[in-house]
C-alpha positions as CSV (number, residue, x, y, z in Angstrom):
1,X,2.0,22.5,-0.2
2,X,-1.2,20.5,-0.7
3,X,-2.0,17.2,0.0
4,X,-5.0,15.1,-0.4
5,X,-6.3,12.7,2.4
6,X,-8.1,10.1,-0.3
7,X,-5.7,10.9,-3.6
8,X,-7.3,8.0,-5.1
9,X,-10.1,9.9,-6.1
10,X,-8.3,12.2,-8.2
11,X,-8.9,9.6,-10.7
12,X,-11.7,10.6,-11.5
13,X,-10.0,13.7,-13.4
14,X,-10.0,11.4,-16.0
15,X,-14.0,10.5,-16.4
16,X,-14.2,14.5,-16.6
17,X,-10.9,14.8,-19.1
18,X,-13.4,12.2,-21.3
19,X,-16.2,13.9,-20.6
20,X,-14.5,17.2,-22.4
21,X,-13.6,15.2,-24.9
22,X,-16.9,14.0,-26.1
23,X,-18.4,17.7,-25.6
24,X,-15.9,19.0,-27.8
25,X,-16.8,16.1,-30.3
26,X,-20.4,17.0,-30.2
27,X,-19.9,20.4,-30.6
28,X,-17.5,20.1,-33.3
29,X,-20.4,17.0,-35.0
30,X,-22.9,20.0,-34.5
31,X,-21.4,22.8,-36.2
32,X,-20.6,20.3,-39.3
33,X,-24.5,19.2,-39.3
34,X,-25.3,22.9,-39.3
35,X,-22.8,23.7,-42.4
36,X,-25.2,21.0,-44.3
37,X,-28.1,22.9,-43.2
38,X,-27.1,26.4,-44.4
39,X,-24.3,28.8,-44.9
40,X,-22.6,30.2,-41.5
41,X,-23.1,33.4,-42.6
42,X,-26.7,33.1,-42.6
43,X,-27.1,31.6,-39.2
44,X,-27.7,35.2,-37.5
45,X,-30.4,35.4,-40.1
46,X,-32.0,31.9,-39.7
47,X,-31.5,31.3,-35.6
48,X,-31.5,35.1,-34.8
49,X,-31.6,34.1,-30.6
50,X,-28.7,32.2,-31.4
51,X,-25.6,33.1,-29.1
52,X,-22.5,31.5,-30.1
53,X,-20.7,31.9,-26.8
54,X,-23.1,30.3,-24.7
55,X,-23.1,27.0,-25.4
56,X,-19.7,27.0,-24.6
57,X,-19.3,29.2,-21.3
58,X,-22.1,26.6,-19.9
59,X,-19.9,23.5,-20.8
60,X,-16.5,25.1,-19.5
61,X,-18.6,25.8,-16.2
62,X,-20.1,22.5,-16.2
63,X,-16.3,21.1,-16.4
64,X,-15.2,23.4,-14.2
65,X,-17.6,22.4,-11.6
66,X,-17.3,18.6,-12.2
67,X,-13.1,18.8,-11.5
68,X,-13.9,21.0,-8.2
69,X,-16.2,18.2,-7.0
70,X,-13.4,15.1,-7.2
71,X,-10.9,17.7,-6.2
72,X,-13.7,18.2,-2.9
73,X,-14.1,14.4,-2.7
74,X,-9.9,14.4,-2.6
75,X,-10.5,16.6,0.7
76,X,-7.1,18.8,0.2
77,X,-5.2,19.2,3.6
78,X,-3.8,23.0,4.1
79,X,-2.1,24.4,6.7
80,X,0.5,21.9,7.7
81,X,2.2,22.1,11.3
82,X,4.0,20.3,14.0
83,X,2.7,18.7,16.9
84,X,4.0,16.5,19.8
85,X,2.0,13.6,21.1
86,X,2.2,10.4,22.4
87,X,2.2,7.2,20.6
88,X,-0.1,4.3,22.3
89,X,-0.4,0.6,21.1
90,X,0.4,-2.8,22.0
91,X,3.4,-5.2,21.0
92,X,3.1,-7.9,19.0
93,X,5.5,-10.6,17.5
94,X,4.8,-12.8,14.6
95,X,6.2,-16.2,14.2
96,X,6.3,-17.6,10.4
97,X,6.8,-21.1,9.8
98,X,9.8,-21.3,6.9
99,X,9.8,-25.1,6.6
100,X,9.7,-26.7,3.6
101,X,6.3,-28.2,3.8
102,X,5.2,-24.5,3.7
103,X,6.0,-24.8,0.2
104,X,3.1,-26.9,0.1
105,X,-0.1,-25.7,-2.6
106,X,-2.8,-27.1,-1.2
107,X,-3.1,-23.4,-0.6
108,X,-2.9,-21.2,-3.5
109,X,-0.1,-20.5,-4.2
110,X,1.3,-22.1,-1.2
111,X,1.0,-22.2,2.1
112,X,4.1,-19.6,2.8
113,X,3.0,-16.9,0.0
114,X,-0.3,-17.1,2.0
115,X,1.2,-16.6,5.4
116,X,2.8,-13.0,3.8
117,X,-0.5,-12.2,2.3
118,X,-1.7,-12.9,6.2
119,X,0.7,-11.1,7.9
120,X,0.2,-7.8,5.3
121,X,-3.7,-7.8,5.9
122,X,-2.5,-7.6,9.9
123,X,0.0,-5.0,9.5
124,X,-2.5,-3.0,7.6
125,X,-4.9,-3.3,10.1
126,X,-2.6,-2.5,12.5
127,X,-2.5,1.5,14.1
128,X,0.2,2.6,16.5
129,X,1.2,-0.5,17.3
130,X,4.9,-2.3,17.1
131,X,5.5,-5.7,15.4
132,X,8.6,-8.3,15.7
133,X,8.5,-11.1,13.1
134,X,10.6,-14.6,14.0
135,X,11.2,-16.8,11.3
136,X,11.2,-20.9,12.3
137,X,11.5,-23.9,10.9
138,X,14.1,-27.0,13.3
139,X,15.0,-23.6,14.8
140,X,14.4,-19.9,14.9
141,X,15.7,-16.8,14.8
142,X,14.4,-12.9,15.3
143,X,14.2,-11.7,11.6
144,X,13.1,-8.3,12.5
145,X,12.7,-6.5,16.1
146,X,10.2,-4.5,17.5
147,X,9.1,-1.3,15.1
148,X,5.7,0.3,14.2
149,X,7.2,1.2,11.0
150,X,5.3,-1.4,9.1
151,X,7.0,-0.5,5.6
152,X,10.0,-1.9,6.7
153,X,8.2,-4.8,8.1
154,X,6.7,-5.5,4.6
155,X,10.0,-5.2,3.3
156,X,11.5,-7.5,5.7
157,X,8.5,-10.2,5.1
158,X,9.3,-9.8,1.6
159,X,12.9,-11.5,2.3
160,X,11.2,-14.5,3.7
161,X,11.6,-17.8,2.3
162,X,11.9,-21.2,3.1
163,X,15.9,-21.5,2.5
164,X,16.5,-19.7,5.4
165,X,17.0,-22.3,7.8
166,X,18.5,-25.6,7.1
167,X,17.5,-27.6,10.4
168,X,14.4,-28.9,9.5
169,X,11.3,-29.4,11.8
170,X,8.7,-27.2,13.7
171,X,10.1,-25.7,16.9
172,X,7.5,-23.5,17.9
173,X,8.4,-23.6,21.3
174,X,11.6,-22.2,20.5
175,X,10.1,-19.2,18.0
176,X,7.0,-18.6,21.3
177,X,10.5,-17.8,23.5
178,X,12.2,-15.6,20.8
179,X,8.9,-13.7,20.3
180,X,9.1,-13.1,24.2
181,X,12.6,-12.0,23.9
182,X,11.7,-9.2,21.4
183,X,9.6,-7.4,24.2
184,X,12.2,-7.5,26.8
185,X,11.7,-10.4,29.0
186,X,14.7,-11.9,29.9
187,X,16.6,-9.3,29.4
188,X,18.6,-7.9,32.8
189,X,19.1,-4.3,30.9
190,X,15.6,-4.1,30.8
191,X,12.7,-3.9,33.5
192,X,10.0,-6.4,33.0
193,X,6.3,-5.9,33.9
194,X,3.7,-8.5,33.0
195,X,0.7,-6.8,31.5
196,X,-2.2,-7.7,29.3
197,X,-0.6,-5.2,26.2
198,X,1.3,-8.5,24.3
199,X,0.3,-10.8,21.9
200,X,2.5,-13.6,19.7
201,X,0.7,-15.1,16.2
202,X,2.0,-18.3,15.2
203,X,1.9,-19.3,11.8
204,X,2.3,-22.6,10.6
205,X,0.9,-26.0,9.4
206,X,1.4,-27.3,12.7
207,X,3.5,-30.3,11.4
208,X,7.3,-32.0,12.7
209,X,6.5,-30.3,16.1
210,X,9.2,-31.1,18.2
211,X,9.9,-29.2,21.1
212,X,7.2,-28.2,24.1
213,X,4.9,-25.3,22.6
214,X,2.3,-25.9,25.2
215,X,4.5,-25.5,27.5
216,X,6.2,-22.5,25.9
217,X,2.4,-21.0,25.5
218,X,1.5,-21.7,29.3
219,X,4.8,-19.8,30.2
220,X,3.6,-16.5,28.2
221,X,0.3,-16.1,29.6
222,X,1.4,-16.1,33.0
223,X,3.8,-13.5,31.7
224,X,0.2,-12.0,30.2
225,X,1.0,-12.9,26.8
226,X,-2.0,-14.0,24.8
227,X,-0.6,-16.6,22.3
228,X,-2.7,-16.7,18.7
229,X,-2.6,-19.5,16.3
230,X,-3.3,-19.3,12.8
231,X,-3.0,-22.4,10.5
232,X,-2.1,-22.8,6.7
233,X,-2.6,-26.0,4.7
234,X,-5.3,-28.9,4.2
235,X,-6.2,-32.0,6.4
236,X,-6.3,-33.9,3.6
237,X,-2.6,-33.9,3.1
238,X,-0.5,-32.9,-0.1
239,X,2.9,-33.3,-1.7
240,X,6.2,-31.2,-1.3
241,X,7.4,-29.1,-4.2
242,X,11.1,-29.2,-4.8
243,X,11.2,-27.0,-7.8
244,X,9.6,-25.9,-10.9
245,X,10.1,-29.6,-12.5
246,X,7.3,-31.1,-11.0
247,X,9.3,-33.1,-8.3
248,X,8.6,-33.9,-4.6
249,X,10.1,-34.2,-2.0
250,X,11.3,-37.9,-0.8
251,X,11.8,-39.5,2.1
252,X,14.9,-41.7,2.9
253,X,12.9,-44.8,1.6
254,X,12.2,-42.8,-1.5
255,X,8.6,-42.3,-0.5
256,X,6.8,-39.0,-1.7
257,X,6.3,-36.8,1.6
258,X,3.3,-35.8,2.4
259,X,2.4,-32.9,4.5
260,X,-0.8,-32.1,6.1
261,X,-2.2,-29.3,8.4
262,X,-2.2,-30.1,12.2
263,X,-4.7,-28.1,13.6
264,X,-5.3,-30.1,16.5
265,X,-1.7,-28.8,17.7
266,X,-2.3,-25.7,16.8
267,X,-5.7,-24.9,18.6
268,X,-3.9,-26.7,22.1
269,X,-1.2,-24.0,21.8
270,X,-3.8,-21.3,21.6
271,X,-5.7,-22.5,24.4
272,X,-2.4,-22.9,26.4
273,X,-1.7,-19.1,25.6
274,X,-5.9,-18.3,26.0
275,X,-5.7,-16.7,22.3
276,X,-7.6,-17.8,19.0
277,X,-7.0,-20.4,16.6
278,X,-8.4,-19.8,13.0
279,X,-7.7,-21.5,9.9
280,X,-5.4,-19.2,7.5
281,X,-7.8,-19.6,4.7
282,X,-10.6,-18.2,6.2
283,X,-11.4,-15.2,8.2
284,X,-9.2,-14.1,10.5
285,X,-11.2,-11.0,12.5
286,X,-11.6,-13.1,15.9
287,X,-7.2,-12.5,15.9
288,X,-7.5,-9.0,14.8
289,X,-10.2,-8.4,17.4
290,X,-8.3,-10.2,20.3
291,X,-5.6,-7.7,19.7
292,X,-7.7,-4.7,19.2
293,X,-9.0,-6.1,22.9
294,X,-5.6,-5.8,24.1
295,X,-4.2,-3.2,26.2
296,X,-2.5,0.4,24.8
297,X,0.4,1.4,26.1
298,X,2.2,4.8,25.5
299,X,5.1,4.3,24.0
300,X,8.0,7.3,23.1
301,X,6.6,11.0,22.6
302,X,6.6,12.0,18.5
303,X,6.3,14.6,16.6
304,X,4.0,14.5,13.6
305,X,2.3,16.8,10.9
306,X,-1.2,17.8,11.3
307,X,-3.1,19.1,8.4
308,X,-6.6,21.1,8.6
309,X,-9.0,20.0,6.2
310,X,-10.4,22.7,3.1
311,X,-12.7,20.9,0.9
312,X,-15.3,23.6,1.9
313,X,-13.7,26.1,-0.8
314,X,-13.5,23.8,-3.7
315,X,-17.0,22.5,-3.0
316,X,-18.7,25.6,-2.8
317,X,-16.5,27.2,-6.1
318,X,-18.1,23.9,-7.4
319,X,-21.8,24.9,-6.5
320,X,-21.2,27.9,-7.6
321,X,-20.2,27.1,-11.8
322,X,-23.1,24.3,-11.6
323,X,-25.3,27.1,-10.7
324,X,-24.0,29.6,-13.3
325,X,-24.1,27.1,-15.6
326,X,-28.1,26.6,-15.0
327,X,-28.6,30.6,-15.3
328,X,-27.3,30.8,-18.7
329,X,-30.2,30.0,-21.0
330,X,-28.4,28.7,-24.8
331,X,-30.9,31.2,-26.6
332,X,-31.6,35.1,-26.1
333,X,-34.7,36.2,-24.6
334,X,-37.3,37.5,-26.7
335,X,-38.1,40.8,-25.8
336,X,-42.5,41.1,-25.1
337,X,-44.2,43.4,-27.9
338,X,-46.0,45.9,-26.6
């Protein structure tokens, strides 16, 4: 069976589909202007070097040649077998902030939809390597454990929203030891060794923080876990959705709440845990190279499919039409009088 390494090219079948399409229109507005001109039959008469199939070999060949080129740009993969090797990469566990002042819009759409859109760009980025995602708000809890399947991750993320826990507040403490938990530590079935392969990304606005994260930060890196920050929202401060009405949220007092973005807290807790703190609505490379920077490890032997690349024959049956195509003169030769 074939497969193509860049299928998105194939698209451009359809440039060359149109391309047909307007030959065969020209053609077709050609013959009619010659009709005008004269009678058919007399063309052999009138345009003696004339050659009827000609004109149309060199388009099919031109065609021809145009669709083996994308199908070349595809790069079709041949020759499929099975191979064991080892897969290397680092762990790393994602902490999402699900209170409701992540339902905040000071970040379009709001500050959680942007966390997902975060979180995607990281799994995307990410190669051999396993991810856990904690969801916290007044508490947390491990939403999914460690996998390097990252299509069920993004299924997983996609089931993330801010009704998920009712205790409201910020523990990130709590969600910095759950993230621990999903690599093994603290677990007596499992043998722990501190090593420099780990990494935790907190996401949040940083506000309501109310147990020790410092502390809970300090505590991973001497376990040689880098902890990473990465903050959502607007110092300015903005108002709480409660639904599609147009309400806010109130305090007790009746008071509109308003929420801003602590990144103060949120750049101690990456020092603490000697990662990076960068604002969600910028770039976010300095995390993506800190964890590019950490240690591989190899994790279970796997078997997967190896394919050998043969864009060499299409291109060169390509070459070969375009070069036909430039032999084949549209009028006969005229023989030389002697």
């Amino acid at each position: 069976m074939i497969h193509f390494e860049h299928i998105e090219y194939l698209w451009l079948l359809a440039g060359v589909a149109l391309l047909c399409l307007l030959w065969i229109l020209m053609s077709w507005h050609e013959k009619q202007r010659l009709k005008l001109w004269a009678d058919p039959e007399m063309f052999p008469r009138l345009i003696p070097d004339r050659r009827k199939w000609r004109p149309i070999t060199k388009g099919i060949l031109t065609l021809v040649g145009l669709s083996l080129v994308v199908v070349a740009l595809a790069n079709p993969l041949l020759g499929k077998k099975q191979e064991k090797g080892k897969r290397a990469g680092s762990d790393i566990a994602v902490c999402l902030d699900v209170s409701n002042s992540m339902m905040a819009e000071d970040v379009k759409p709001n500050r959680l939809t942007r966390s997902k859109q975060v979180i995607n760009n990281l799994l995307n980025s990410m190669t051999g390597d396993r991810v856990s995602l904690i969801v916290f708000a007044g508490t947390s809890f491990i939403e999914m454990p460690l996998t390097n399947d990252y299509t069920a991750a993004k299924l997983f993320l996609e089931q993330v929203d801010c009704s998920m826990i009712k205790a409201q507040g910020t523990a990130i403490g709590d969600a910095i030891e759950k993230a621990m938990a999903t690599f093994g530590y603290g677990d007596e079935d499992r043998n722990w060794t501190t090593n420099n392969s780990r990494a935790i990304i907190v996401i949040s606005d940083g506000e309501n923080h109310e147990d020790d994260a410092i502390g809970a930060a300090k505590k991973a890196y001497k376990e040689g876990i880098r902890v990473c920050t990465i903050g959502l929202g607007s110092s300015q401060g903005t108002p709480i959705p409660m639904n599609s009405n147009g309400s806010y949220r109130r305090d007790s007092d009746g008071n509109v709440i308003i929420t801003r973005l602590n990144e103060q807290m949120l750049q101690d807790i990456a020092k603490a845990g000697k990662g990076v703190y960068v604002n969600g609505i910028d770039d976010i490379s300095k995390v993506t190279s800190l964890l590019e920077d950490l240690e591989k490890n190899d994790f279970d032997e796997t078997v997967f499919n190896s394919f050998e690349s043969r864009y060499q024959y299409p291109l060169v049956a390509a070459l070969l039409c375009l070069l036909a195509e430039v032999t084949i003169f549209m009028r006969r030769k005229k023989k030389r009088k002697k």
